[in-house]
N, C-alpha and C positions, 0 to 999 in steps of 0.2 A: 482692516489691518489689526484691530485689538484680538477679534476671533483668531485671523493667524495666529497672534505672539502668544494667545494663551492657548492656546491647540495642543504644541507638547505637553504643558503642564497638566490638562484635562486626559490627554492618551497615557501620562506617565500615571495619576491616580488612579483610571481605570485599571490598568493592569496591575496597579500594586492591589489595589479592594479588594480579591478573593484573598491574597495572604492577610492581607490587615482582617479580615474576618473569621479565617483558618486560627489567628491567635486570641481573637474574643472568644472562638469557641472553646478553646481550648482552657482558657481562665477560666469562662463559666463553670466550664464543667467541673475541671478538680473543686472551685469553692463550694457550688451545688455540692458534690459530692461526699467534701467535708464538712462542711455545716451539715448534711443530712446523717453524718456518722456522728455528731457532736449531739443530735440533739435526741439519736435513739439512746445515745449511749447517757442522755440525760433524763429520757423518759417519758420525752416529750412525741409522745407515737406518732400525733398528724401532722404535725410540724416537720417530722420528719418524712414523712412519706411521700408528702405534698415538695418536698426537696428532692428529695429519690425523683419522683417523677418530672422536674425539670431537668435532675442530671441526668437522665433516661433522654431525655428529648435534644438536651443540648449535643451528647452524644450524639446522636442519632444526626445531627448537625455538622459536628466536626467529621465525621469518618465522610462523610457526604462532600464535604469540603476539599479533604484530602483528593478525594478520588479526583476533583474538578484538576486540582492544582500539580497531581502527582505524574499526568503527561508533560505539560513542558518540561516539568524537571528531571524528568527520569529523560527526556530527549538533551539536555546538557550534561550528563553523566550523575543525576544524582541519585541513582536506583538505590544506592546504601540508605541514604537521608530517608527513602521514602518507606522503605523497609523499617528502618527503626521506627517513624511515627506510627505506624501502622500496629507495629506489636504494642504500643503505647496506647492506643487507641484500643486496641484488643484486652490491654489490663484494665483500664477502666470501663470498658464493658463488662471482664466478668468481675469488676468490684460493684456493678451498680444491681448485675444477675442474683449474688452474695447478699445483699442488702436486702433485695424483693425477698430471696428464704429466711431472714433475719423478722422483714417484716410480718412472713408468715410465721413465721415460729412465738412469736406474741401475740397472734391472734390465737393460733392452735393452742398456747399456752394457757391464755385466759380461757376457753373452752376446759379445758383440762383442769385448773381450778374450781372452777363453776363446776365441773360434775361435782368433784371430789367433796367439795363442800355441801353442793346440795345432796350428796347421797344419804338418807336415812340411815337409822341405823339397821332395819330389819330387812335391810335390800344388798344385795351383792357388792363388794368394792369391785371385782373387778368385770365389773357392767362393761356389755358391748362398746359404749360408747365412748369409754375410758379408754378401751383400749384403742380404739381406732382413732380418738385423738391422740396418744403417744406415738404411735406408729407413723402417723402423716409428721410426729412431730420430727420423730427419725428420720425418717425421710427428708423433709427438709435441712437437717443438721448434716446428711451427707450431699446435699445440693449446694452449701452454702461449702463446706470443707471443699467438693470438686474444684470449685470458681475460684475461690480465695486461691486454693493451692499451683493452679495455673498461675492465678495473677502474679502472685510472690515469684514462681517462677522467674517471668516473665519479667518483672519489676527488677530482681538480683543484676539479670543479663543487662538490663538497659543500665543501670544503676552505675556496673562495674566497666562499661563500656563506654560510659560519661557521654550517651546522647542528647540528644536536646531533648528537655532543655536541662537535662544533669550536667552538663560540663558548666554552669554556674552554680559555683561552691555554697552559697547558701540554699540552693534549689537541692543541691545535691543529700547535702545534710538533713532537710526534710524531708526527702524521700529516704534517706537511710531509717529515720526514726519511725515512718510510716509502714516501712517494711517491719520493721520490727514488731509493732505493733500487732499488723499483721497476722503473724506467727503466734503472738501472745493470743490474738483471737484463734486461732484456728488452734492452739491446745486447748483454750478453753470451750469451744464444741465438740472435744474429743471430750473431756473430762465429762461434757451433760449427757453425750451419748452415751455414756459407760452407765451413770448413774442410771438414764431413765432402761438402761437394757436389766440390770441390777433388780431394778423397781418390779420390771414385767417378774422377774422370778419371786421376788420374796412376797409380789401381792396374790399371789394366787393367778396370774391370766389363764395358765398352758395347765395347770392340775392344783387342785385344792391343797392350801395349806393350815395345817394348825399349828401355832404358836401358845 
């Protein structure tokens, strides 16, 4: 008799647990996500990375989640709802994409100090190897602008369109100042790539210069 009476309550949590798991992944991820941009942007590289790669996994989690949960609901009419999580899902994949060229771009970097400092004097500045760290380093400055610049996209639409979970105004507000931030990143990968294209010209890479 007890099995009976509690039989709906066991069928009712069963079927709620994929959602109640669809919203753990979903917190993981953004805090992973943020504490991994709080702690590049403090300098603390494996700390960060080591974050990066749980919001990499957690991800890899929720969009997995989605998919389990996104037939029954798309079978009650909810194909909008499922649509916007997904584009959701899709910005913080390419913010966590952004991040991995972030993290490259401080490895490449310290490479690129490391020559520059160990070059002698009686030896070339703009040594092979100078250059092909600046170059990978360009390269990933326009890998990380690709992603971010999707993401923002993508963040705008959902932002202005108050999906979940933006239609709660304090959720809403930090994603506005997130997005903005953003932006402020992604001009300021334009300003380094400018410099280090600058750089290639006035050191000599492409024809010898005297100064």
């Amino acid at each position: 008799k007890q099995s009976k009476k509690y039989s709906p309550f066991i069928f009712l949590f069963l079927l709620l647990l994929p959602f109640v798991w669809y919203e753990i992944t979903l917190i993981v991820s953004i805090t992973a996500l943020g504490a991994s941009s709080n702690f590049f942007i403090q300098g603390k590289q494996k700390t960060a990375i080591n974050l990066h790669r749980v919001a990499a996994y957690w991800i890899s989690l929720g969009k997995g989640t989605l998919y389990i949960i996104g037939t029954p609901i798309r079978t009650i009419g909810g194909e909008h709802y499922i649509r916007q999580q997904e584009r959701f899902w899709s910005v913080l994949d390419d913010l966590v994409k952004g991040q991995e060229g972030v993290g490259e771009i401080i490895k490449e970097g310290q490479k690129t100090f490391h020559t520059i400092v160990n070059t002698q004097e009686n030896e070339q500045v703009q040594s092979p190897t100078l250059a092909v760290n600046i170059e990978h380093i360009r390269n990933n400055i326009f890998f990380i602008q690709n992603h971010f610049g999707l993401a923002q996209a993508q963040f705008t639409a959902l932002i202005e369109d108050r999906s979940f979970p933006f239609f709660i105004p304090p959720i809403r507000t930090m994603g506005q100042k997130a997005n903005t931030q953003l932006g402020k990143l992604r001009n300021d990968t334009i300003v380094v790539d400018n410099l280090l294209s600058l750089y290639q010209k006035i050191a000599g890479f492409k024809e010898k210069k005297t100064y």
